[in-house]
C-alpha positions in Angstrom: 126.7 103.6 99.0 127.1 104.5 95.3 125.9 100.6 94.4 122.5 102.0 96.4 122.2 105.0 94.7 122.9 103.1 90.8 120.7 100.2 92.0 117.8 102.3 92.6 118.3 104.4 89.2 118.0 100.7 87.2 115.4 99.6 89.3 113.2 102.6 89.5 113.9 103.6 85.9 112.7 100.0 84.7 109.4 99.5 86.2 107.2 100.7 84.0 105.0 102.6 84.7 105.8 103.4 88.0 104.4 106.9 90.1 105.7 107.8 93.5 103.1 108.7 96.1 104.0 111.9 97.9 103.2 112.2 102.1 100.8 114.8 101.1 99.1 111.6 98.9 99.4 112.7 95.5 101.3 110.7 92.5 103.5 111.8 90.6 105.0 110.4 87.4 108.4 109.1 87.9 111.5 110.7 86.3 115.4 110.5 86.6 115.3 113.8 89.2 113.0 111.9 91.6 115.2 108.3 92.3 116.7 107.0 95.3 117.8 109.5 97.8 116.2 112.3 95.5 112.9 110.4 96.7 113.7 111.7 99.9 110.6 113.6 101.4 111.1 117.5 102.4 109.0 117.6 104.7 110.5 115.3 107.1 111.4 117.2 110.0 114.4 117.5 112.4 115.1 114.1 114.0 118.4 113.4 114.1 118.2 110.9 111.5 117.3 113.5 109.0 120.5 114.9 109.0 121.7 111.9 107.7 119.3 111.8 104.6 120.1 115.7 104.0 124.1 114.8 104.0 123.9 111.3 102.0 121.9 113.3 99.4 124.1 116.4 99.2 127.5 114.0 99.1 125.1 111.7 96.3 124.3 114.9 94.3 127.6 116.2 94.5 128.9 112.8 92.9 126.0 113.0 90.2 127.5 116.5 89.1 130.7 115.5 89.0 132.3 117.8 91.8 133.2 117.3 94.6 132.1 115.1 97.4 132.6 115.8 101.3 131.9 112.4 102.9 133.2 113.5 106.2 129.4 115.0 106.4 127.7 111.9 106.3 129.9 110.5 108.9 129.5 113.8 111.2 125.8 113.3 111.2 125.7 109.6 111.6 127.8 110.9 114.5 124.9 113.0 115.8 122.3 110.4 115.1 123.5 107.5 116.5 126.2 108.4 119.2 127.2 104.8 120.4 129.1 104.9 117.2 131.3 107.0 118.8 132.2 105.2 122.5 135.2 105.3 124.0 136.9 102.3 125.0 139.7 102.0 127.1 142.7 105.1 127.0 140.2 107.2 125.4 140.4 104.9 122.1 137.2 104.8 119.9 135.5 100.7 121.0 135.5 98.9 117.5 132.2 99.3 116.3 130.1 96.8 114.1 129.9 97.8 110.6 126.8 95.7 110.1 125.1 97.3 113.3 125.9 100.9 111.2 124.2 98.9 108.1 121.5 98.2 109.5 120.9 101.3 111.4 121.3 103.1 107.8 118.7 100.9 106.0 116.2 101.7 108.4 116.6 105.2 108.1 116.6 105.1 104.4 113.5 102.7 104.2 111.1 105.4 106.9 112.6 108.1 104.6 112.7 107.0 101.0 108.8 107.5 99.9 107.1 104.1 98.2 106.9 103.9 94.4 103.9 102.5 93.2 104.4 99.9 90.0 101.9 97.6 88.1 103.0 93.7 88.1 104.2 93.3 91.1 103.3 91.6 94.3 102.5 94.8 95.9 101.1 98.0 95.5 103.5 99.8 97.3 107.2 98.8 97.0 110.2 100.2 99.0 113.5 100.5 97.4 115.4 99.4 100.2 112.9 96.4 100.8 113.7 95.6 97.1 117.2 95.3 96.9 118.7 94.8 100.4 115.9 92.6 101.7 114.1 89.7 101.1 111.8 86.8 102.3 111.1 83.8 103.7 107.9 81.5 103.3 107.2 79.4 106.1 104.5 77.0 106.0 102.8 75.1 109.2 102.1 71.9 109.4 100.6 70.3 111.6 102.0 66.3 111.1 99.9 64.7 114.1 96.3 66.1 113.0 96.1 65.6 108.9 92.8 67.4 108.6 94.6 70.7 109.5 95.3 72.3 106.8 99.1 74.1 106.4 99.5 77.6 107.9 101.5 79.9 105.6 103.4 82.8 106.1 105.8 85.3 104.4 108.4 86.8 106.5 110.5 89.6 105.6 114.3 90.7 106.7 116.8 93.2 106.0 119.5 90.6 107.1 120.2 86.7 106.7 122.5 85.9 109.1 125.2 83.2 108.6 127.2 82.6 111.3 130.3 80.8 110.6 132.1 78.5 113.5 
């Protein structure tokens, strides 16, 4: 989590210029105070998931400062968020859980919470920081081979995870 939080300081710190567009629609200049988990809209109510962003951003801004960090936070709400992490298996054991299933789930809930910066130069308007540096995309292109009149169908496709699955 710390690679997150220093990747989004280089990235957000070197677009230039770059604003971040509030819920309430207004822009504001970006600074240091307003990167990554900092981004993090107040407003965004009491799902469980919010708990999550709160704890991550205490734990991240305890880290910045220097003092002490209480990780044990972050897992309590992930805990409350997302209680399948949390089964029981056989003789009351905790069932191994999937750390990219927990990876996954955590991306998603940083991407619908993280507010969009807006930069110049780029392919979009609007770019997410997760999008940015834990996704990616694919460009498919249609052809069809039996009709050569057709022209080729293309598409961009974006994903949060390339699987590779090794036999």
């Amino acid at each position: 989590m710390v690679n997150l939080s220093r990747a989004c300081v280089h990235h957000l710190t070197s677009v230039t210029p770059a604003e971040i567009l509030t819920p309430a629609g207004t822009i504001h200049a970006l600074t240091m105070e307003n990167v990554c988990l900092k981004m993090v809209s107040e407003g965004f109510g009491f799902e469980p998931t919010s708990g999550v962003i709160s704890a991550m951003k205490d734990v991240y801004s305890r880290l910045d400062k220097n003092n002490n960090a209480h990780p044990m936070l972050v897992v309590t709400q992930i805990v409350s968020a997302f209680p399948r992490f949390v089964e029981r298996g056989e003789g009351g054991r905790f069932a191994q859980q999937d750390a990219n299933e927990l990876f996954l789930e955590l991306m998603t809930v940083l991407k619908q919470k993280l507010l969009p910066i807006k930069a110049e130069n780029q392919i979009s308007t609007y770019l997410f920081v997760i999008d940015h540096y834990f996704g990616g995309s694919l460009l498919c292109q249609l052809k069809n081979t039996e009709c050569e009149e057709e022209t080729v169908k293309t598409d961009t496709e974006g994903f949060l995870q390339l699987s590779c699955y090794v036999s």
